[in-house]
C-alpha positions, 0 to 999 in steps of 0.5 A: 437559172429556173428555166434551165434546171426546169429543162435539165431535170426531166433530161436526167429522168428521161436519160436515167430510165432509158439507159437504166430499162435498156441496158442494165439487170432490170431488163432481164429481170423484167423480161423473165418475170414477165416476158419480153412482150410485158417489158416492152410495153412497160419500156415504152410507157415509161419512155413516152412518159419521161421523153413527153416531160422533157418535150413539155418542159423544152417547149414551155421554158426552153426559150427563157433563162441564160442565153446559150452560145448563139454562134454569129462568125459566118465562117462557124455559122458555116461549118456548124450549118454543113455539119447539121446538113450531113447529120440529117442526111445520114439520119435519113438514110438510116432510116431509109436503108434500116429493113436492109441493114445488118441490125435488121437482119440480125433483129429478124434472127431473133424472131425467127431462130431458124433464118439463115439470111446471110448477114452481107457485106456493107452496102450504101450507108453502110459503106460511110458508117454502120450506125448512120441514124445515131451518128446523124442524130449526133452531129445535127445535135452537136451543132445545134448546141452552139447553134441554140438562143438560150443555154436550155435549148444548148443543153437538151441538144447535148442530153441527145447528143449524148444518147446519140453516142451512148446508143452507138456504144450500147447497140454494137455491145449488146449485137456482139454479145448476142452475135459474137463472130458474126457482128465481130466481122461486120465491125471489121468491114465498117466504121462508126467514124463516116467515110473511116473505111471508104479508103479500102477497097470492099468499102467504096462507094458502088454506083448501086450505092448512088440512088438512095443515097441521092434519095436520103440527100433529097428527102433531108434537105427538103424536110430538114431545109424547106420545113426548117421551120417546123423544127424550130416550133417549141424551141425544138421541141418539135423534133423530139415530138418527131421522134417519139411518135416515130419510134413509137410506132415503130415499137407499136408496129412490132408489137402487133406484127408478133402478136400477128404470128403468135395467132 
């Protein structure tokens, strides 16, 4: 059981400190003692920090210890597989389609209190689920649980699964609370469940909608297929990597572009 606790205990550090500077009081204490541009740095330090833990640990230990639920039926193998590939596609397409999503508008909002964009009506992605990054990282990890060769490898896709859908739950709370009427009626127009709305009429699929969503079909099943391989490097250790530099960039970018304006 060694290799298994050496790969939980940094989970529980990384989960605890993401979701304690995130969403608790230590954020807004944080943020008004120091700024909100102090907080982010120390948000990032400490998630670059904890989150290269769990990758060290998942890459070194991770493939040793009790072995994990290794599903062989084909008739699983097959589900488990479609929902892994519909993941990828939705995570990709939120990628994708993120400067033009709700979350981005309202986010350029808080930079800029005097915006009047419009928040629109669900377009593309949107139209299947308004959390499509989230949801995606969920069912690629879902299935990647009863997918993994050792329990270790089992329980890190679960800690991100649970994030996944903790994150769903955090993010639409704290846009109501800040955006109360105008996120309620976005919500109303949307779903987290894929394909929950696409039965009414003002959520259907357009064929403007078709060309990206072709696009984010493409691009996951070349880097989520052919480079499949890639992935499995560090047993799975390289996917995290993926998406601490992705987001670490993303932060980092921000973080320039507001000093940028600020000169």
């Amino acid at each position: 059981m060694k290799p298994l606790l050496i790969v939980v205990t940094p989970w529980l550090v990384f989960i605890g400190a993401h979701l304690g500077m995130s969403s608790s009081r230590l954020r807004e204490k944080i943020t008004a003692r120091y700024g909100r541009f102090a907080f982010t740095l120390i948000y990032l330090f400490v998630t670059i920090l904890t989150l290269g833990t769990v990758i060290f640990a998942l890459a070194f230990f991770g493939h040793e210890g009790p072995a994990g639920f290794q599903v062989s039926d084909q008739t699983w193998l097959t589900v488990l597989r479609a929902v892994s590939v519909f993941g990828a596609f939705l995570l990709v397409a939120g990628l994708i389609s993120y400067p033009t999503s709700a979350i981005a508008i309202l986010a350029q909002r808080m930079k800029n209190p005097d915006l009047k964009t419009a928040l629109p009506k669900p377009t593309g992605i949107a139209r299947i689920t308004r959390h499509p990054f989230f949801v995606g990282l969920a069912f690629v990890s879902t299935s990647h649980v009863f997918l993994a060769s050792t329990l270790a490898i089992a329980v890190s896709f679960a800690c991100l699964a649970f994030l996944s859908l903790v994150g769903i739950y955090l993010q639409d709370k704290k846009l109501q609370k800040r955006w109360a009427a105008t996120y309620e009626v976005f919500i109303e127009r949307s779903s987290v469940l894929p394909f929950q709305r696409l039965a009414e009429q003002d959520s259907r699929l357009t064929a403007r909608d078709i060309p990206m969503l072709l696009i984010a079909l493409l691009v996951a099943s070349f880097l989520f297929g052919a480079l499949h391989d890639i992935w499995t490097v560090g047993n799975g250790a390289t996917f995290l990597g993926f998406i601490l530099v992705y987001g670490t960039i993303g932060v980092v970018t921000g973080i320039l572009k507001s000093a940028a304006k600020n000169r």
